[in-house]
C-alpha positions as CSV (number, residue, x, y, z in Angstrom):
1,X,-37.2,-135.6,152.3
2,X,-36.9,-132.1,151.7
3,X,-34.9,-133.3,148.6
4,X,-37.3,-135.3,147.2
5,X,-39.6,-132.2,147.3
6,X,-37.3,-130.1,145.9
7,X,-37.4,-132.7,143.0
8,X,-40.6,-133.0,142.3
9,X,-41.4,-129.2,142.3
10,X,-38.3,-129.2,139.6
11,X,-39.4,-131.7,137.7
12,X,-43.5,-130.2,137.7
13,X,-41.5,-127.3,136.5
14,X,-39.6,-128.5,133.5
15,X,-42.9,-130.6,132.5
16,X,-44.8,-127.6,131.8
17,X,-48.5,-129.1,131.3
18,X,-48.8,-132.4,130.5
19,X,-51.9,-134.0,127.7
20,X,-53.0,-136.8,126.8
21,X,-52.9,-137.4,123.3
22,X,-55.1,-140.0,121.2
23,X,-53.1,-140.5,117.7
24,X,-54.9,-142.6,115.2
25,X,-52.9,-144.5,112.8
26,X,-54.3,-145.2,109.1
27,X,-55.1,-148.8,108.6
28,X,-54.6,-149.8,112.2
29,X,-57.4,-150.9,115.3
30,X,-57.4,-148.3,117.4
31,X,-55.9,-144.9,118.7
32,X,-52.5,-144.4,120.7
33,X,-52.7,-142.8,123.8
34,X,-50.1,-141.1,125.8
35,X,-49.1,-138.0,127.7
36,X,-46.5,-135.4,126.2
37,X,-45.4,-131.8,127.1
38,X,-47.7,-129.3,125.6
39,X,-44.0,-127.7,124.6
40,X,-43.4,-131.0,122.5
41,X,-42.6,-130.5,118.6
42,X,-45.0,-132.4,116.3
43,X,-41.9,-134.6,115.0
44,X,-41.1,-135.8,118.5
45,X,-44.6,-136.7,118.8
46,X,-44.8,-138.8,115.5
47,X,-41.4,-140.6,116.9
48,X,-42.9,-141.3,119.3
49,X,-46.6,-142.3,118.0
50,X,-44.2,-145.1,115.9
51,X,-42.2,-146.4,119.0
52,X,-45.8,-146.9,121.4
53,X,-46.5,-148.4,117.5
54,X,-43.8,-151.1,117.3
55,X,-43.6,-151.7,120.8
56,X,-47.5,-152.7,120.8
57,X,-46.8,-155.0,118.1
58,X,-49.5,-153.5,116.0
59,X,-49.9,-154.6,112.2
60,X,-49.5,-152.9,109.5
61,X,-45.5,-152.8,110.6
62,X,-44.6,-148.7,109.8
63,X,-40.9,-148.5,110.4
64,X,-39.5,-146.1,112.7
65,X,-38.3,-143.2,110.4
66,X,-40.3,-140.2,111.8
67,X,-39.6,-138.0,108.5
68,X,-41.9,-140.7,106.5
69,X,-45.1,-139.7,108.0
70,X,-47.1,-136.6,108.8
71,X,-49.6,-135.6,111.8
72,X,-53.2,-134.5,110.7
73,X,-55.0,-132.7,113.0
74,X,-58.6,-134.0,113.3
75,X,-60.4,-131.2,114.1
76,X,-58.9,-128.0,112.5
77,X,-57.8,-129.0,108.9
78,X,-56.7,-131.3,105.9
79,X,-53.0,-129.6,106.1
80,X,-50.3,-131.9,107.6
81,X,-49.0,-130.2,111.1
82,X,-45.2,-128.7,110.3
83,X,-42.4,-131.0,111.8
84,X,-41.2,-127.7,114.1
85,X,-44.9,-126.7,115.9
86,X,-45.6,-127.3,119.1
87,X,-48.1,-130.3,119.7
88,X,-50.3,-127.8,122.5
89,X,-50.9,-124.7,120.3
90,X,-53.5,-126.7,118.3
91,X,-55.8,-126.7,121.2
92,X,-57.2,-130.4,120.4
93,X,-56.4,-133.6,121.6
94,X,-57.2,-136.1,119.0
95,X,-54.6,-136.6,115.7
96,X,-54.1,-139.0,112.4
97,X,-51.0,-140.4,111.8
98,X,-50.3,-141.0,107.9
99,X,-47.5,-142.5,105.9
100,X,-46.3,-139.6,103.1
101,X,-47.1,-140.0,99.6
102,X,-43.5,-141.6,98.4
103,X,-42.6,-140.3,94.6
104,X,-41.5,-143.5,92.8
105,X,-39.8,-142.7,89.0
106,X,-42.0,-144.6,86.7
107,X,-39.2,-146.5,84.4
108,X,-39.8,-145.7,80.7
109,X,-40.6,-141.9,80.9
110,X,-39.3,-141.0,84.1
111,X,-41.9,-139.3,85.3
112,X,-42.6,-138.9,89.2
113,X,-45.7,-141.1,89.8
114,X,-47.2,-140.9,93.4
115,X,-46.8,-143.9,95.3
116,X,-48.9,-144.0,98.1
117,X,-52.5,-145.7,99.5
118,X,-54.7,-146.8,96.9
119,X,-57.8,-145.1,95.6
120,X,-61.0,-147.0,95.6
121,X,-62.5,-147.9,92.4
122,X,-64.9,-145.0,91.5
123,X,-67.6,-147.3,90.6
124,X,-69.6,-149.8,92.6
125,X,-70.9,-153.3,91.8
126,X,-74.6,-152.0,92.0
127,X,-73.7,-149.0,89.3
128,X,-72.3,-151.6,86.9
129,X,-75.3,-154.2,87.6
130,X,-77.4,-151.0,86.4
131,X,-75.3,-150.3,83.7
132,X,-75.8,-153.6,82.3
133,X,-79.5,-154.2,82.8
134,X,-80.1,-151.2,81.0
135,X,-77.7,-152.4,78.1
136,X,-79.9,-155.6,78.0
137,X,-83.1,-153.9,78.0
138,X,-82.3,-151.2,75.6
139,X,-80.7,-153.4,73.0
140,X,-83.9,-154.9,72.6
């Protein structure tokens, strides 16, 4: 018994405090949600966001290579978290999970062309039905 005890306590100690995390995945349902060690590097945490990923069988598949994608912080910023910071020194709980833009070498001039989610068209269907009733009202 009183080893038991002596585990625990050990274990409470090597823990450190304990979060739970809600990490959002671009393109997906919902949020991942699990606990990790405040002490936890952001790359251990993105290895981890893909495994709870994969072993969910969620869709789109990601792959497992942690160094492909990069933890956004929700709250403080648009700059990707660095691989080496510690997941608790942010103070938040909620994250975004996105795939890096991948440089692909464009054939013919070999220039780096980004390779990555695709924009939205800039116009909408109701800006080019204006377009073109005012073309057929002012042509007249």
């Amino acid at each position: 018994m009183l080893l038991t005890k002596l585990k625990k306590n050990q274990a409470s100690k090597a823990a450190g405090n304990r979060i739970l995390i809600n990490v959002t995945v671009v393109g997906s349902a919902g949020p991942i949600r699990f606990v990790v060690n405040e002490e936890e590097q952001v790359a251990a945490v993105i290895d981890t966001s893909l495994k709870s990923y994969a072993r969910e069988g969620r869709l789109p598949v990601l792959g497992s290579n942690f160094n492909d994608f990069v933890l956004y912080c929700s709250v403080v910023g648009t700059e990707a978290l660095k691989p080496w910071e510690t997941i608790g020194s942010f103070g938040v709980r909620n994250f975004m999970l996105c795939k890096k833009p991948q440089a692909a070498v464009d054939g013919g001039d070999k220039k780096p062309v980004a390779v990555g989610m695709p924009r939205k068209r800039s116009g909408s269907w109701k800006a080019w039905f204006n377009k073109s009733l005012n073309l057929k009202v002012s042509s007249h």
